[in-house]
N, C-alpha and C positions, 0 to 999 in steps of 0.2 A: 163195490159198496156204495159208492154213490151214484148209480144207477138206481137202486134199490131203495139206497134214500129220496130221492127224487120222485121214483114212482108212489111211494107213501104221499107224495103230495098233489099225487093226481086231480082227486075232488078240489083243492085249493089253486091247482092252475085250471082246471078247467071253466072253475066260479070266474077265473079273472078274464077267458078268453082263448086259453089254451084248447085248441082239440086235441094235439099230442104232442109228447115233449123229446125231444132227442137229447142224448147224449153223442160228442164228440172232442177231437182234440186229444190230449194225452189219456186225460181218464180214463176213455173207450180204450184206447189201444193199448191199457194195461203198463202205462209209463208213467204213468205220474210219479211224482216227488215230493217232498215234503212242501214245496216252493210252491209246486201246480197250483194253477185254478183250476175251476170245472169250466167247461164251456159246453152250454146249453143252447139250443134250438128249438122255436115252436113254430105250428103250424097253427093261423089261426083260424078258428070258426067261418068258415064261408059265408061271406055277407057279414060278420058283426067289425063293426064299429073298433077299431082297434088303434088307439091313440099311442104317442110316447109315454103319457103319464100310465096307461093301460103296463105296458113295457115297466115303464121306473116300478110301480107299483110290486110285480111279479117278481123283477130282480131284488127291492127291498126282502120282500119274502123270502125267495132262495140265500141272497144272503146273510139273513138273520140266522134262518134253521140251520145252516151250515155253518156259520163262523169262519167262512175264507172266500177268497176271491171267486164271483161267479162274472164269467163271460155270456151274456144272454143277448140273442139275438132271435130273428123271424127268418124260417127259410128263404122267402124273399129278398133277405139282406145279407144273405151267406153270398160271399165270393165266388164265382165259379170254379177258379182252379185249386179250391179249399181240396184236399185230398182228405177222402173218406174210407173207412174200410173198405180193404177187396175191390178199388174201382168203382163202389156202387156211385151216384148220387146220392144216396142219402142213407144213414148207417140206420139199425133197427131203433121201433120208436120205444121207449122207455114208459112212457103209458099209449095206451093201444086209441084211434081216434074212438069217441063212443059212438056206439049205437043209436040212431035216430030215429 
């Protein structure tokens, strides 16, 4: 579900910087709990300008429209040994990067 939530706000992350948004963490793996946050990942825009306030900005948003804890970070800032589905590096993107 909140995959699906998140993707409704494609056009709104992408205004801020996002090319595409991941989802991972418990929600992806179908564990979540009433406790969970979400934790979200972006890839941003090659070459745009992408500050913390860009970050705080995005996270304000997700956590408004959601009403709970979001974990928001940039691939770049993910951990290496973060474990993802199936092995991959990086789990499927939740909006798709756009078209140029």
């Amino acid at each position: 579900m909140a995959g699906f939530e998140i993707a409704r706000r494609t056009d709104a992350a992408r205004a801020r910087g996002a090319e595409a948004t991941f989802l991972f963490g418990s929600t992806a793996r179908d564990e979540a709990t009433d406790g969970s946050d979400i934790d979200v990942f972006i890839d941003v825009f090659p070459g745009r300008k992408f500050s913390l306030i860009d970050l705080a900005a995005m996270h304000a948003l997700l956590a408004d429209e959601f009403g709970i804890a979001i974990e928001l970070t940039t691939r770049k800032s993910l951990h290496p040994t973060i474990s993802l589905p199936s092995g991959r590096r990086s789990p499927g993107p939740v909006s798709a990067p756009s078209a140029v």
